[in-house]
C-alpha positions in Angstrom: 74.7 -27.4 285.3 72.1 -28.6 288.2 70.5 -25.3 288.2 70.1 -25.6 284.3 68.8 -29.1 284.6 66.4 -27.5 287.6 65.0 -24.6 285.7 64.5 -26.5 282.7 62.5 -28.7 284.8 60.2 -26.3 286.7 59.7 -24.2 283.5 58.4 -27.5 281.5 56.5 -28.7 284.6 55.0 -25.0 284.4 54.1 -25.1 280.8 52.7 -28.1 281.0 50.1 -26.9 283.5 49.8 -23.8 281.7 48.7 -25.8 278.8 46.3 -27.5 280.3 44.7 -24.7 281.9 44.3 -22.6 278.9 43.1 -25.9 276.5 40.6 -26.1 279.5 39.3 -22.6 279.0 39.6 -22.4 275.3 36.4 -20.8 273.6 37.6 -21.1 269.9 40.1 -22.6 267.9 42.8 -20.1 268.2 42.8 -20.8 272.1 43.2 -24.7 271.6 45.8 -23.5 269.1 47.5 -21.8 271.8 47.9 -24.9 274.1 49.0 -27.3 272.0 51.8 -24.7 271.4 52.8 -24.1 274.7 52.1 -27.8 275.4 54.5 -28.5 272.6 57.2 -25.6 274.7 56.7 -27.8 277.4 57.9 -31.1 275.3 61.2 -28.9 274.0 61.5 -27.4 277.4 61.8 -31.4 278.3 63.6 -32.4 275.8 66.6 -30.0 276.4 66.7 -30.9 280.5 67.1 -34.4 279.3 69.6 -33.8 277.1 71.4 -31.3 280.1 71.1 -34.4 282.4 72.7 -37.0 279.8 76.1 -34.7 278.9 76.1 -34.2 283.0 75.7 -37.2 283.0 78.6 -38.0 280.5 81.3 -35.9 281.4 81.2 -37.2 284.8 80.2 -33.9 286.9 77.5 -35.5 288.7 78.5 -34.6 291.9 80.1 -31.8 291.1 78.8 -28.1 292.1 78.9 -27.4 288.4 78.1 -24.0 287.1 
């Protein structure tokens, strides 16, 4: 479940950079449409490694190698 909670991580911390880099570049409205997409991916992509971390976090495998 750690690598879950790791590549949910990287891959929001990814999109979020992403976002920014194309909302920087945009040149119309369909660009700056485009990042607050994947800026809003990023919030999901967030949103499910917090809720990883909390049943982890419940069921007690913390220190556990997990799957």
């Amino acid at each position: 479940m750690r690598f879950v909670l790791f590549v949910l991580f990287v891959l929001a911390i990814l999109a979020i950079f992403a976002a920014f880099a194309i909302l920087a570049i945009s040149k119309s409205a369909v660009q700056e449409i485009e990042g607050f997409l994947v800026l809003t991916i990023a919030a999901v992509l967030l949103s499910g490694a917090a809720i990883v971390d909390a049943i982890v976090h419940a069921s007690g495998q913390r220190k556990g190698t997990g799957i």
